[in-house]
Biopython code that builds the backbone (N, CA, C, O; Angstrom):
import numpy as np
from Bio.PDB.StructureBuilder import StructureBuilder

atoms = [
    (1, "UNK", "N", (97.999, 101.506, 114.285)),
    (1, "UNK", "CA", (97.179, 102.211, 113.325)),
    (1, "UNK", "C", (95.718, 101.911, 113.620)),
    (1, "UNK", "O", (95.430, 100.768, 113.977)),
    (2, "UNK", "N", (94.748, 102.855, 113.502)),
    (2, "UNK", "CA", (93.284, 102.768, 113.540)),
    (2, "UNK", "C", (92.926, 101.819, 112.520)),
    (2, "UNK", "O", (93.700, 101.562, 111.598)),
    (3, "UNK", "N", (91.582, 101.185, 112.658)),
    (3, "UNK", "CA", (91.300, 100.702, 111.254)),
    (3, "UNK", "C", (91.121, 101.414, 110.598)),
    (3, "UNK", "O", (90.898, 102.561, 110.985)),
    (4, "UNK", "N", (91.135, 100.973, 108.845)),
    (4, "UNK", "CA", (91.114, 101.831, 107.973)),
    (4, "UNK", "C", (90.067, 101.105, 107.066)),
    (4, "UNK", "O", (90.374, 99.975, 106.687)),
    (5, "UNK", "N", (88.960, 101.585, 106.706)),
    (5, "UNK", "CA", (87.999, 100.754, 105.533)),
    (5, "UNK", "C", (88.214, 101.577, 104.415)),
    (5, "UNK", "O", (88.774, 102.664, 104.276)),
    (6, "UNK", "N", (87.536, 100.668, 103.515)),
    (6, "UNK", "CA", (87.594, 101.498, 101.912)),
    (6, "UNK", "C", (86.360, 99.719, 101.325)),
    (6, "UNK", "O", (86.418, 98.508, 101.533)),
    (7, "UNK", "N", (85.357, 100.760, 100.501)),
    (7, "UNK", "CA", (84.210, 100.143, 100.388)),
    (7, "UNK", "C", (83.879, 100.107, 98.132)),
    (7, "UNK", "O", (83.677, 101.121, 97.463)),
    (8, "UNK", "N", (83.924, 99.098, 97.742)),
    (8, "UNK", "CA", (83.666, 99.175, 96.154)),
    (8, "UNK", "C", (82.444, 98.748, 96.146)),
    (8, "UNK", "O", (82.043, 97.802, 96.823)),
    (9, "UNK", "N", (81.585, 99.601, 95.169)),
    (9, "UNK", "CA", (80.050, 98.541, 95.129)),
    (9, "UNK", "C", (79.832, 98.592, 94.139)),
    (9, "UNK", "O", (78.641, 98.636, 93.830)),
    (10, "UNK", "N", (81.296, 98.624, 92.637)),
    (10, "UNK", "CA", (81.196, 98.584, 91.421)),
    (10, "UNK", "C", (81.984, 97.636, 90.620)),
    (10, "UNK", "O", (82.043, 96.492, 91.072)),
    (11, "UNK", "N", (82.554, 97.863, 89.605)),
    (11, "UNK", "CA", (83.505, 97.171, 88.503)),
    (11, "UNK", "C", (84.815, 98.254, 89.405)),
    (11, "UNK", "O", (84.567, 99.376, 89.845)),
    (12, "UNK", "N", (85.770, 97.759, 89.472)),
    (12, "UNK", "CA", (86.931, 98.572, 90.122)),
    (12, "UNK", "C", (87.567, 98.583, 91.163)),
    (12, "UNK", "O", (87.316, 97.668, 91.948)),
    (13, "UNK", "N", (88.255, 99.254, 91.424)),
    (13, "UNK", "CA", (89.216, 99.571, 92.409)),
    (13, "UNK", "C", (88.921, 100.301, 93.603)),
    (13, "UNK", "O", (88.139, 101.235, 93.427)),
    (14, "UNK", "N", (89.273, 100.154, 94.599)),
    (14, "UNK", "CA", (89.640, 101.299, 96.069)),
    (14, "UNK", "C", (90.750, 102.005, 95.963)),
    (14, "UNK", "O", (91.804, 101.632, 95.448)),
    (15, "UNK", "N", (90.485, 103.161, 96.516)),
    (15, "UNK", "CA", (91.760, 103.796, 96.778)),
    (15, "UNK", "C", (92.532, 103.068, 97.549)),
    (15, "UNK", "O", (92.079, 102.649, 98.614)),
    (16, "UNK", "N", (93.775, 102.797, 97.174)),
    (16, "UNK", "CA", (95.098, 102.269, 98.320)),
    (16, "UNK", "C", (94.970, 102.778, 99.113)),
    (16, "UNK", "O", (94.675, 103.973, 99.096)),
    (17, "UNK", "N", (95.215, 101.769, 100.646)),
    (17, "UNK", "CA", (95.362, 101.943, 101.689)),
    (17, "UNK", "C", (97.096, 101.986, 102.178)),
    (17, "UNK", "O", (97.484, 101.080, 102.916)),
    (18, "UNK", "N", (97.843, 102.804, 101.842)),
    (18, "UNK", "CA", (98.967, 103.261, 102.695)),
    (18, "UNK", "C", (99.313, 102.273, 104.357)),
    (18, "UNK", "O", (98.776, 102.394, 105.459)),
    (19, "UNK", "N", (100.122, 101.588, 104.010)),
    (19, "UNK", "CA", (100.981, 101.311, 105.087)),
    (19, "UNK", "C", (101.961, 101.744, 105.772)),
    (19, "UNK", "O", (102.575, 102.742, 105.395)),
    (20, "UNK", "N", (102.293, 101.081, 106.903)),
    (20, "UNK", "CA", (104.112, 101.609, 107.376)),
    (20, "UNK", "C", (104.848, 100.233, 106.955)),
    (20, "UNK", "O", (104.632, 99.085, 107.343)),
    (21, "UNK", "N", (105.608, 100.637, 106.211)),
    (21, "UNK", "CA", (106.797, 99.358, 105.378)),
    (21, "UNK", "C", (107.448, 99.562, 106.692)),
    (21, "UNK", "O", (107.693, 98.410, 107.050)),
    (22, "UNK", "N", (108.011, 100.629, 107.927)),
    (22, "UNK", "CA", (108.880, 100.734, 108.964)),
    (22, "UNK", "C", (108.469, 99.529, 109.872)),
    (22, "UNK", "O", (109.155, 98.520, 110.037)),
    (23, "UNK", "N", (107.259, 99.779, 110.434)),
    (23, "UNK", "CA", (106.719, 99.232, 111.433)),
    (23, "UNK", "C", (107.113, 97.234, 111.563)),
    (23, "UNK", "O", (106.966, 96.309, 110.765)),
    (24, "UNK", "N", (107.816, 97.349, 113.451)),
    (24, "UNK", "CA", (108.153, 96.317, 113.487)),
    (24, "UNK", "C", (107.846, 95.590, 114.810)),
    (24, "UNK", "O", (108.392, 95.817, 115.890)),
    (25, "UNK", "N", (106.874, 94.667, 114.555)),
    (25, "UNK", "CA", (106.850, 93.398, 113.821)),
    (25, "UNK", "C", (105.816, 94.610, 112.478)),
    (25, "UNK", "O", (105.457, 95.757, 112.742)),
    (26, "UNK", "N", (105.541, 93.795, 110.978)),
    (26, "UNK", "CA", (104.950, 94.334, 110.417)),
    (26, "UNK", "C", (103.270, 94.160, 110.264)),
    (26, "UNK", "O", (102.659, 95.154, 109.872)),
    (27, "UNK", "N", (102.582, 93.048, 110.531)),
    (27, "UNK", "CA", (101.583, 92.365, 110.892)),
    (27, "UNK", "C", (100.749, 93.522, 110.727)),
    (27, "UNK", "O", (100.766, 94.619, 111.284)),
    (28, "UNK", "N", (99.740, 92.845, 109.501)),
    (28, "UNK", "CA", (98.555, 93.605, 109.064)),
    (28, "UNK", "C", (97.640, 92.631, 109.064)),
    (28, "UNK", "O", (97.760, 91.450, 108.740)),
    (29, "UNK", "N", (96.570, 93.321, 109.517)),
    (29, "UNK", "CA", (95.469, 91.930, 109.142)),
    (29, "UNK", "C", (94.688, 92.740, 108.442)),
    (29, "UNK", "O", (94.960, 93.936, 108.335)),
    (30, "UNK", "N", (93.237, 91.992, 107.678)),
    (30, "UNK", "CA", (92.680, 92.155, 106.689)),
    (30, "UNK", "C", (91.194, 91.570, 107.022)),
    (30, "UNK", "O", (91.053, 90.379, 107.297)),
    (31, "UNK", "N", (90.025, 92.532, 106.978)),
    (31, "UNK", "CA", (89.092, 91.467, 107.170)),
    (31, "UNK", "C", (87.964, 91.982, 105.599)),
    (31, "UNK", "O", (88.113, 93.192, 105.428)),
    (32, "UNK", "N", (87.356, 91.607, 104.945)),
    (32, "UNK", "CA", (86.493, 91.835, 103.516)),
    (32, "UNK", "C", (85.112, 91.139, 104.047)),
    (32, "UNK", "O", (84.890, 89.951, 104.278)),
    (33, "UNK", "N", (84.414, 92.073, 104.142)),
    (33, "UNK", "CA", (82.741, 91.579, 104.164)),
    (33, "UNK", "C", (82.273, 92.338, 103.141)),
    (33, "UNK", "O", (82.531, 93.502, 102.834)),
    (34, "UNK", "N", (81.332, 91.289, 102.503)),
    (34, "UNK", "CA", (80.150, 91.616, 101.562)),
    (34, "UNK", "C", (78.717, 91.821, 102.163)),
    (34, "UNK", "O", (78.125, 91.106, 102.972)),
    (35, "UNK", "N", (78.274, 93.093, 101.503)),
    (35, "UNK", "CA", (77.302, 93.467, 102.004)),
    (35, "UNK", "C", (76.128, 92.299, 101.980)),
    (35, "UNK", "O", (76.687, 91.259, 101.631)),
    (36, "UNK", "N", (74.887, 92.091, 102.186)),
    (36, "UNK", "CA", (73.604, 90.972, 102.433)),
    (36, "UNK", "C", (73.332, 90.659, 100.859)),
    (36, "UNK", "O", (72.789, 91.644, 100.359)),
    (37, "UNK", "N", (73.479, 89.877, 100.149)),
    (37, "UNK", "CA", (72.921, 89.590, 98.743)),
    (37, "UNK", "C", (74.087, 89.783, 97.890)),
    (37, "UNK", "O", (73.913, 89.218, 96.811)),
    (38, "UNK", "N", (75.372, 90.458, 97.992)),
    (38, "UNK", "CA", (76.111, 91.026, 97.053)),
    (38, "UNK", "C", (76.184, 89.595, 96.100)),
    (38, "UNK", "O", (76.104, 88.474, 96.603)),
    (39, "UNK", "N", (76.322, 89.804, 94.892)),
    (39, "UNK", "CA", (77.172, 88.886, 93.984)),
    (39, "UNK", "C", (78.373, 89.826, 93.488)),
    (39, "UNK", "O", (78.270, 91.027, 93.237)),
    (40, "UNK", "N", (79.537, 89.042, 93.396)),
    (40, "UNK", "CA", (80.561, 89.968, 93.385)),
    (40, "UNK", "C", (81.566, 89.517, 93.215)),
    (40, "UNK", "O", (81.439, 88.348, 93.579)),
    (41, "UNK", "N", (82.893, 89.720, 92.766)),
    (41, "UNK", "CA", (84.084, 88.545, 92.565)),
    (41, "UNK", "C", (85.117, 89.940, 92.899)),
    (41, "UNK", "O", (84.814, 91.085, 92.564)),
    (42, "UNK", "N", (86.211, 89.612, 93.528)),
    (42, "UNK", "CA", (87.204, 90.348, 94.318)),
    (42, "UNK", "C", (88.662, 89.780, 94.526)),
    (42, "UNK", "O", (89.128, 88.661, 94.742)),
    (43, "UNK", "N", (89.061, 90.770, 94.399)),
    (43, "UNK", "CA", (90.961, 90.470, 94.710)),
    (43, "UNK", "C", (91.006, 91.529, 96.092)),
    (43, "UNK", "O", (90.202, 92.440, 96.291)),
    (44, "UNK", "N", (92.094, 91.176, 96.927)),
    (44, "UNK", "CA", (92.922, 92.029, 97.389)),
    (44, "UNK", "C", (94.498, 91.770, 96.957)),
    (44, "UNK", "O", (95.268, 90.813, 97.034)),
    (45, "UNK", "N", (94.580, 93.231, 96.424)),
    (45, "UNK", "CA", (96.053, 93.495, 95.726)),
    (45, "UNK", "C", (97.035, 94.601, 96.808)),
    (45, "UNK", "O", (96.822, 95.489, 97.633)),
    (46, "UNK", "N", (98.102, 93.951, 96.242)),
    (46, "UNK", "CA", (99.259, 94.924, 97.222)),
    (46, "UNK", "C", (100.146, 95.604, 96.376)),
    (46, "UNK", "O", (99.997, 95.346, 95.181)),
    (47, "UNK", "N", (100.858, 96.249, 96.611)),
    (47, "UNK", "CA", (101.910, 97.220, 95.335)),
    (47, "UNK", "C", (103.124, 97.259, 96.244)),
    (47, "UNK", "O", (103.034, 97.309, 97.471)),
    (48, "UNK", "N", (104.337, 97.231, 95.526)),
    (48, "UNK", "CA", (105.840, 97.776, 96.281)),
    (48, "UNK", "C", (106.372, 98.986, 95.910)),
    (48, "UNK", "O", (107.214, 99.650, 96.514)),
    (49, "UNK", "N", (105.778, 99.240, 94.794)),
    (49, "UNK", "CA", (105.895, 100.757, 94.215)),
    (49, "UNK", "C", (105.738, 101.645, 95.784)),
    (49, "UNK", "O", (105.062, 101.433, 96.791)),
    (50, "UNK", "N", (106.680, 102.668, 95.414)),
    (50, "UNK", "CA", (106.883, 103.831, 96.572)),
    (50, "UNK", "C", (105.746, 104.789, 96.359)),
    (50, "UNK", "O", (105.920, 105.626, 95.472)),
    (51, "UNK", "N", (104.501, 104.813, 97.084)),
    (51, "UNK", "CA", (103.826, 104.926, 97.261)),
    (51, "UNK", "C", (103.986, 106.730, 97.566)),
    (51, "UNK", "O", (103.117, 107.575, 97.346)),
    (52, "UNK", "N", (104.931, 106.885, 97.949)),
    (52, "UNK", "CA", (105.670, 108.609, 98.323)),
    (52, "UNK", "C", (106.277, 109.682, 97.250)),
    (52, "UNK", "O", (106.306, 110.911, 97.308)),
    (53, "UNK", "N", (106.884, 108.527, 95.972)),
    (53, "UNK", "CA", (107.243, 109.475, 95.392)),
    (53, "UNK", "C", (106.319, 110.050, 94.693)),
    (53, "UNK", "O", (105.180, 109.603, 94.555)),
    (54, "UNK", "N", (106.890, 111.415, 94.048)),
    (54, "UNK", "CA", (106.106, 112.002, 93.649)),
    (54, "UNK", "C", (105.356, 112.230, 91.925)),
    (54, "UNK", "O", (104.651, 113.082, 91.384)),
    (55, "UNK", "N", (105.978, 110.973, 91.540)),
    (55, "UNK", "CA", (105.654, 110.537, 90.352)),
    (55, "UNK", "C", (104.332, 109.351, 90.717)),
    (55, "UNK", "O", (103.675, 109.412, 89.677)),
    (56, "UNK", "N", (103.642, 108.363, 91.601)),
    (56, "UNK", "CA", (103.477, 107.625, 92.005)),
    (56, "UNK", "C", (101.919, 107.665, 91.361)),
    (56, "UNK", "O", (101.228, 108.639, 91.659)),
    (57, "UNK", "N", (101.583, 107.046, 90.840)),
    (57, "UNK", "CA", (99.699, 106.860, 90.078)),
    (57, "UNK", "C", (99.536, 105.589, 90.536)),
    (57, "UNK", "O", (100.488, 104.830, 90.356)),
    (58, "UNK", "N", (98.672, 105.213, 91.022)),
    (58, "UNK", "CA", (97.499, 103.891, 91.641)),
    (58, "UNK", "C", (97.362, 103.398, 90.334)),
    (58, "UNK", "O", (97.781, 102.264, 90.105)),
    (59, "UNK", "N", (96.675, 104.279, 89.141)),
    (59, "UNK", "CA", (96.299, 103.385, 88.014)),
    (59, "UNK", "C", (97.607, 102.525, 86.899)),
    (59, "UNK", "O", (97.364, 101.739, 85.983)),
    (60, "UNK", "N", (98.861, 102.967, 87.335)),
    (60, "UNK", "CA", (99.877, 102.894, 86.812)),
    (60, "UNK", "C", (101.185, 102.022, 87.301)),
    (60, "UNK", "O", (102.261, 101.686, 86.804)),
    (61, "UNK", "N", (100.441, 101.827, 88.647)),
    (61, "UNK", "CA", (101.324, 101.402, 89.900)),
    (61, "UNK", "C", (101.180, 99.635, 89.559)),
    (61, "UNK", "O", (100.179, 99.078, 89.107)),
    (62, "UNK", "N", (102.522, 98.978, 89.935)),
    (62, "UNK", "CA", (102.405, 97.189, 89.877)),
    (62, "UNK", "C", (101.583, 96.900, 91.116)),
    (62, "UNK", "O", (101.763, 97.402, 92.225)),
    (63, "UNK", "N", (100.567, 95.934, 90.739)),
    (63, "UNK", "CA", (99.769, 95.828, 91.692)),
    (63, "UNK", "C", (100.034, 94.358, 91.635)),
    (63, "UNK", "O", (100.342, 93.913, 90.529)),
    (64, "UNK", "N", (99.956, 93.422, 92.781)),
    (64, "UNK", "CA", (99.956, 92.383, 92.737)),
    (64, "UNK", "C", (98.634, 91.260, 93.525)),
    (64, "UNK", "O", (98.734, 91.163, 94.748)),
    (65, "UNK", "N", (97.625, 90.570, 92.939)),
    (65, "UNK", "CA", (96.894, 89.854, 93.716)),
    (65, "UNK", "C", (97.558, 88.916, 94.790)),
    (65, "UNK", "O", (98.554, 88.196, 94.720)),
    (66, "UNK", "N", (96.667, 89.168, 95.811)),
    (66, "UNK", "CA", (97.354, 88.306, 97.090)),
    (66, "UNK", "C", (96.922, 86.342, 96.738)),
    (66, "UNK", "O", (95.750, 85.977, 96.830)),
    (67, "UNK", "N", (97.719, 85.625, 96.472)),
    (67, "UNK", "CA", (97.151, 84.023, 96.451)),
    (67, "UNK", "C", (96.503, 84.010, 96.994)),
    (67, "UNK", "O", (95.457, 83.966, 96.347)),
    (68, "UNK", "N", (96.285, 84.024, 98.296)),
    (68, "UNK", "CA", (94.999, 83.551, 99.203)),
    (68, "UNK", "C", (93.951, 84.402, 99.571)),
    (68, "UNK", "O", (93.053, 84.178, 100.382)),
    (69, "UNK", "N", (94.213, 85.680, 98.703)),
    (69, "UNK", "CA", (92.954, 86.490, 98.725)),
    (69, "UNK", "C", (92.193, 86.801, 97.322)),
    (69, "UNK", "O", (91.330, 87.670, 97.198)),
    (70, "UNK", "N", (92.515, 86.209, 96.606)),
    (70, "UNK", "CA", (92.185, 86.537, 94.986)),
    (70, "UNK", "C", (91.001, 85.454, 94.814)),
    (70, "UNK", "O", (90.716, 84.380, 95.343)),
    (71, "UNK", "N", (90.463, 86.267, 93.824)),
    (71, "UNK", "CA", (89.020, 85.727, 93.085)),
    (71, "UNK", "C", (87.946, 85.164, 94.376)),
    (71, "UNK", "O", (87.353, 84.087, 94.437)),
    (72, "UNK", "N", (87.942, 86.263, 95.318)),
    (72, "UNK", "CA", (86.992, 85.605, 96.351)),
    (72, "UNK", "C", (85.474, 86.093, 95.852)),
    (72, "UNK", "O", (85.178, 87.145, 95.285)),
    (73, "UNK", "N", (84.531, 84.882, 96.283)),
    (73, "UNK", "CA", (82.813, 85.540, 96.145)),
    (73, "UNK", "C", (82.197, 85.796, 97.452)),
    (73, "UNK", "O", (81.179, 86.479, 97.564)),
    (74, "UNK", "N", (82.750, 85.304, 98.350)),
    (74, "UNK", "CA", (82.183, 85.932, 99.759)),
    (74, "UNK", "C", (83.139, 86.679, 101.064)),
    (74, "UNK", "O", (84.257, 87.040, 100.697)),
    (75, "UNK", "N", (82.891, 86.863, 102.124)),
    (75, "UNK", "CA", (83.422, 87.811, 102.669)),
    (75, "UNK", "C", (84.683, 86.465, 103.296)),
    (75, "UNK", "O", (84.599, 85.246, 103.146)),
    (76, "UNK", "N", (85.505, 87.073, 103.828)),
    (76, "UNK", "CA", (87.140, 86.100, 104.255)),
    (76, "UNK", "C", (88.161, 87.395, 104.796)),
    (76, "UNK", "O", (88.001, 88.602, 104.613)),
    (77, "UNK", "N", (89.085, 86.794, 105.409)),
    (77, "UNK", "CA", (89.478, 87.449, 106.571)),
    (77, "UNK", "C", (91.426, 86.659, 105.558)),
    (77, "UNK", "O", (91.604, 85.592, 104.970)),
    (78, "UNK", "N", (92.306, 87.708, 105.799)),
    (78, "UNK", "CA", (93.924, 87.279, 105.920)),
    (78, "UNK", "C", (94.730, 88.062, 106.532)),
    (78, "UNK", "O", (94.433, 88.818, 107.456)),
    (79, "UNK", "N", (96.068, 87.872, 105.907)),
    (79, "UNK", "CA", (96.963, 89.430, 106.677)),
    (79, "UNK", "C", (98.186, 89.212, 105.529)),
    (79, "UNK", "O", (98.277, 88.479, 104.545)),
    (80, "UNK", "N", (99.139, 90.278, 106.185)),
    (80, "UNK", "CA", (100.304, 89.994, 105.672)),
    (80, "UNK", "C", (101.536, 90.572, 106.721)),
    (80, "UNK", "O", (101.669, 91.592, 107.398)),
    (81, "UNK", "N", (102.381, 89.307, 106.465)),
    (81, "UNK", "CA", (103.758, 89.589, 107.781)),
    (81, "UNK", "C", (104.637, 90.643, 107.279)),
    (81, "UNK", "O", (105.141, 91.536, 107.960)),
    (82, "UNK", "N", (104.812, 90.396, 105.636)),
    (82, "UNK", "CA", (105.690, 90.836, 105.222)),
    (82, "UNK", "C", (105.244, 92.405, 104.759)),
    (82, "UNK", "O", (104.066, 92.719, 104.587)),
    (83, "UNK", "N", (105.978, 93.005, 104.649)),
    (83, "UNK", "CA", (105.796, 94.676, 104.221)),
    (83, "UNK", "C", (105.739, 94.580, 102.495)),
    (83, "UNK", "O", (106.529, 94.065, 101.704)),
    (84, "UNK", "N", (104.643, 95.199, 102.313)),
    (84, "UNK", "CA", (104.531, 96.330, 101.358)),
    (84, "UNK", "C", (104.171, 98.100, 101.812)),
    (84, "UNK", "O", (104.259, 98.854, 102.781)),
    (85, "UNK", "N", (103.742, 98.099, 100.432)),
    (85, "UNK", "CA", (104.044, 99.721, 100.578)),
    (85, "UNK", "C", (101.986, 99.974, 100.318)),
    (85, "UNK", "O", (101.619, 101.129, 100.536)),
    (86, "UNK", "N", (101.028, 99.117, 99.963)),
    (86, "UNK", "CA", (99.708, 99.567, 100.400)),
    (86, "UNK", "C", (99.068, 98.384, 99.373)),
    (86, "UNK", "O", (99.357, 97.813, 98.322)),
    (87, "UNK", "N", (98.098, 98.404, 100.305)),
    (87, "UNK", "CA", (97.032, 96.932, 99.710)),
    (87, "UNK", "C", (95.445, 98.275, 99.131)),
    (87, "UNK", "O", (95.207, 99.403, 99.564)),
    (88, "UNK", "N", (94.760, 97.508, 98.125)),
    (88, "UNK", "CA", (93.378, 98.350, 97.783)),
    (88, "UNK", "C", (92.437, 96.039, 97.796)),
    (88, "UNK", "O", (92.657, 94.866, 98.095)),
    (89, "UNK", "N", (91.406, 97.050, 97.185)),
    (89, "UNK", "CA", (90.311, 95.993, 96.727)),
    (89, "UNK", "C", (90.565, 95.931, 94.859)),
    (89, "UNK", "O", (90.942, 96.842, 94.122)),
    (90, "UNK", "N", (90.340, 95.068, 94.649)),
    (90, "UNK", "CA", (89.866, 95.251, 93.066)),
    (90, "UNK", "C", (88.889, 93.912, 93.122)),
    (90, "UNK", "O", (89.084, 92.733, 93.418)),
    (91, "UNK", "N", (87.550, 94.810, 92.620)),
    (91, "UNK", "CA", (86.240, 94.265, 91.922)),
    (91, "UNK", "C", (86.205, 93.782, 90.612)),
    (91, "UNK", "O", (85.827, 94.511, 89.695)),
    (92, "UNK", "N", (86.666, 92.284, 90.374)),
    (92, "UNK", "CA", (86.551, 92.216, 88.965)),
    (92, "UNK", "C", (85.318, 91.496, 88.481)),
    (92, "UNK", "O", (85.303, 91.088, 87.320)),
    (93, "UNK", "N", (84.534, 91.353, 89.080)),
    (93, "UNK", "CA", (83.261, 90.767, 88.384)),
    (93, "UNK", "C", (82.158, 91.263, 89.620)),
    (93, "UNK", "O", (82.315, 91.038, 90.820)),
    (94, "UNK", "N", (80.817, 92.117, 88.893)),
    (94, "UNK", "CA", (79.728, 92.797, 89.581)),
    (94, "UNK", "C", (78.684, 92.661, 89.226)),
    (94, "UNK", "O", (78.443, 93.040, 88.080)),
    (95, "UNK", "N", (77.374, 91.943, 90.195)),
    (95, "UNK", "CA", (76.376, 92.057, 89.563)),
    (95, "UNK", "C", (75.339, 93.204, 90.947)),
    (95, "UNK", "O", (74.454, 93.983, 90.592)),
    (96, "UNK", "N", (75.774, 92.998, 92.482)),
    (96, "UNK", "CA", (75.270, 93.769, 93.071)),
    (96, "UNK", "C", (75.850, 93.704, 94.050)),
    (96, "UNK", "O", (76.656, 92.801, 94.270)),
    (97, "UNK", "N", (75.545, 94.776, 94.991)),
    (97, "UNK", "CA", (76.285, 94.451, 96.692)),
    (97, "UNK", "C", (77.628, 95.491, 96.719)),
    (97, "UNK", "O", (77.681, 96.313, 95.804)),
    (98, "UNK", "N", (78.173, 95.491, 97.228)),
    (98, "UNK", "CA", (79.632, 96.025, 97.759)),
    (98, "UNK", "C", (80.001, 95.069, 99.172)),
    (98, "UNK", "O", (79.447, 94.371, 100.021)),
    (99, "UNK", "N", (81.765, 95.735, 98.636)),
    (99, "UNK", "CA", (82.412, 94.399, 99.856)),
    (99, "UNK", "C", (83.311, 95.581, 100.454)),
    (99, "UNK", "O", (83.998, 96.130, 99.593)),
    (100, "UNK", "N", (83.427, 96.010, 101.558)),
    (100, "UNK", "CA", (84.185, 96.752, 102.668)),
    (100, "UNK", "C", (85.399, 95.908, 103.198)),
    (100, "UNK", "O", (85.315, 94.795, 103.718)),
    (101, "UNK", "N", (86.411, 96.548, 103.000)),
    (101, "UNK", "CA", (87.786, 96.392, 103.649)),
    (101, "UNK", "C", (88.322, 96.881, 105.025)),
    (101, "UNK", "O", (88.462, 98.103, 104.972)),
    (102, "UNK", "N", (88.684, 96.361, 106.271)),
    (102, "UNK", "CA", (88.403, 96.742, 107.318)),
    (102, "UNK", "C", (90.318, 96.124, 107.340)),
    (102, "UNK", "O", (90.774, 95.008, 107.094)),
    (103, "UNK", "N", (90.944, 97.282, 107.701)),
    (103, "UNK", "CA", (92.606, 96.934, 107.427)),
    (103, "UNK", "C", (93.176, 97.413, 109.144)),
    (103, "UNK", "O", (92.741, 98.399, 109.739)),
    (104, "UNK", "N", (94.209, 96.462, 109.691)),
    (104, "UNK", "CA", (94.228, 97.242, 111.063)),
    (104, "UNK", "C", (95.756, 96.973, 110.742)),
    (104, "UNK", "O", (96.001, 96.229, 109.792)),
    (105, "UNK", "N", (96.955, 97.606, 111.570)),
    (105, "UNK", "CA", (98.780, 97.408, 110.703)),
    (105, "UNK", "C", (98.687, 97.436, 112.908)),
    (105, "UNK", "O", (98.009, 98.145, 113.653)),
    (106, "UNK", "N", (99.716, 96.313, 113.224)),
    (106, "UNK", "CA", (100.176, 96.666, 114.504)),
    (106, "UNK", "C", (101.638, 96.429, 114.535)),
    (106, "UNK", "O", (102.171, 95.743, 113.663)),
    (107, "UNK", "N", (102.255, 96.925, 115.426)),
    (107, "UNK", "CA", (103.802, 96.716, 115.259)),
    (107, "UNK", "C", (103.770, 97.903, 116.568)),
    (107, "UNK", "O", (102.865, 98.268, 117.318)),
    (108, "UNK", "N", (105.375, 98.337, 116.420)),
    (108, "UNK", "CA", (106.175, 99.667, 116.816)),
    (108, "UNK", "C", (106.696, 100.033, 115.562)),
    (108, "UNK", "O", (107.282, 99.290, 114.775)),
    (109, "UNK", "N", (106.291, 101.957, 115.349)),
    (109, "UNK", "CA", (106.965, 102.413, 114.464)),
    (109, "UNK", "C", (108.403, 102.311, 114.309)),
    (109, "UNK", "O", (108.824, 102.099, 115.446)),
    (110, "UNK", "N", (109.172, 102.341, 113.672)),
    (110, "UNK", "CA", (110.153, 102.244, 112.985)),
    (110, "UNK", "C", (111.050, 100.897, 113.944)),
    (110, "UNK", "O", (112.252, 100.763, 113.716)),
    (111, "UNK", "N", (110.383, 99.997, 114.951)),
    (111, "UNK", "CA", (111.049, 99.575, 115.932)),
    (111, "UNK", "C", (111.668, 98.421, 115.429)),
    (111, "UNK", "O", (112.409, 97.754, 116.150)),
]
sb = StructureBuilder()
sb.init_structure("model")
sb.init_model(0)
sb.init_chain("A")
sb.init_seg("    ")
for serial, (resi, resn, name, xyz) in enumerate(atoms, 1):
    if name == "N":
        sb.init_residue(resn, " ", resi, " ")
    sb.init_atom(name, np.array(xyz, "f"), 0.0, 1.0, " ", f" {name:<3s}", serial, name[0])
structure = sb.get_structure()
């Protein structure tokens, strides 16, 4: 997969970034930089909700904070081995700045 960014420079959320739950090995990495000055407090959250069906709302969807990516104030780098179905940002505390999500998924499809 190409990288994929998605950028908050408010109180809130990113649009989910869509994964392949197929893809094998599943290995996603994750990198979050804050823009020069930001003050800012941040989660990266993941969901298992089926992201396909056609009932499926982001604002409605179980989202779960990652342990080792939650309540960060500066920029930090993780991944995840295991599959979900799509990671976003959530901004829970803003005073300025935005923090960019830079998401890369490698594997073989369905392999």
């Amino acid at each position: 997969m190409r990288p994929v960014r998605v950028t908050v420079g408010a109180l809130g959320v990113s649009n989910p970034i869509i994964l392949d739950h197929y893809q094998r090995p599943f290995s996603v990495g994750i990198g979050a930089a804050l823009s020069a000055g930001a003050s800012l407090t941040f989660s990266i959250e993941h969901t298992f909700d089926d992201v396909f069906a056609a009932s499926f709302n982001p604002a409605t969807a179980v989202w779960y904070s990652d342990t080792s990516l939650s309540s960060k104030t500066a920029s930090t780098t993780g991944n995840y081995a295991y599959p979900v179905m799509a990671i976003r940002i959530n901004v829970t505390a803003y005073t300025s700045g935005s923090v960019t999500m830079t998401v890369i998924q490698a594997g073989i499809p369905g392999g």
